[in-house]
N, C-alpha and C positions, 0 to 999 in steps of 0.2 A: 505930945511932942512928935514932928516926924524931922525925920531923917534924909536926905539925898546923898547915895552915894558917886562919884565921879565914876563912870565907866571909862578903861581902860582903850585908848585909843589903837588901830590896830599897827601902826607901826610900833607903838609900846608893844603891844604881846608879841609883832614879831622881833623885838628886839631883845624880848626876854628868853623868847624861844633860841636865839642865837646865843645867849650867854648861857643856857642848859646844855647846847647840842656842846659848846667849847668846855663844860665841866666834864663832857662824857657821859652824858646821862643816856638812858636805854630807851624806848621810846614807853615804855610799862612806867618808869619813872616819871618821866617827864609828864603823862597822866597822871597819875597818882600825886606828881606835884602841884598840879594844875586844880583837880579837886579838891585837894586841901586846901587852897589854897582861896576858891570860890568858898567852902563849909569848910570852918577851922572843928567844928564838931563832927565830922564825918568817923562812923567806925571802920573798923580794918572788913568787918564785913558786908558794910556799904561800898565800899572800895572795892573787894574781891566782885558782887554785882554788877557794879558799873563797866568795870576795866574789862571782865571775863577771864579774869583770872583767879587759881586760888587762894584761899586767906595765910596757906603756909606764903606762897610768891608772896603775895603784899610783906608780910614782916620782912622778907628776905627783902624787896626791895625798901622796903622804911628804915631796916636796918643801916642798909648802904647809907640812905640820902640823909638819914641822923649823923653816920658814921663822916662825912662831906660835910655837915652843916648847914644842910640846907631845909632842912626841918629838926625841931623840936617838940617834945611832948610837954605840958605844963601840966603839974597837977596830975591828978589818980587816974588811973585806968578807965575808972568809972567816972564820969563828970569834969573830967579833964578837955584839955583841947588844945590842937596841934596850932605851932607858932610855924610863919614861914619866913626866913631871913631873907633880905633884899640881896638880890642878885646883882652886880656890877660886873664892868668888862671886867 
């Protein structure tokens, strides 16, 4: 079976990027949004990798963006995988 997924037109991303910069998101966030958001499986220290930041910052920033609603965690630590909520004006 395969699969095609729709890729993301760029005035959609920047229209998504507009409705993060209006939550107030950091620009460490808005990375870290964007990751998950490509790999809902990504760890906090695949993250700290990517971003260049440390894996304490990443919780700190997961914290936030949990704490906003703008990501969730499903399932265990181990084997689990981040949900990302649709963002509206």
């Amino acid at each position: 079976m395969i699969s095609f997924r729709k890729r993301k037109s760029k005035q959609e991303k920047k229209d998504l990027e507009k409705d993060l910069e209006r939550l107030g998101l950091t620009d460490n966030q808005k990375r870290i949004f964007f990751e998950i958001k490509s790999n809902r499986n990504i760890t906090q220290k695949d993250l700290s990798l990517k971003i260049g930041i440390s894996e304490k910052n990443i919780r700190n920033n997961i914290a936030d963006l949990k704490e906003m609603g703008i990501v969730k965690r499903v399932g265990p630590d181990k084997g689990g995988y981040w949900e990302v909520k649709n963002i509206k004006n």
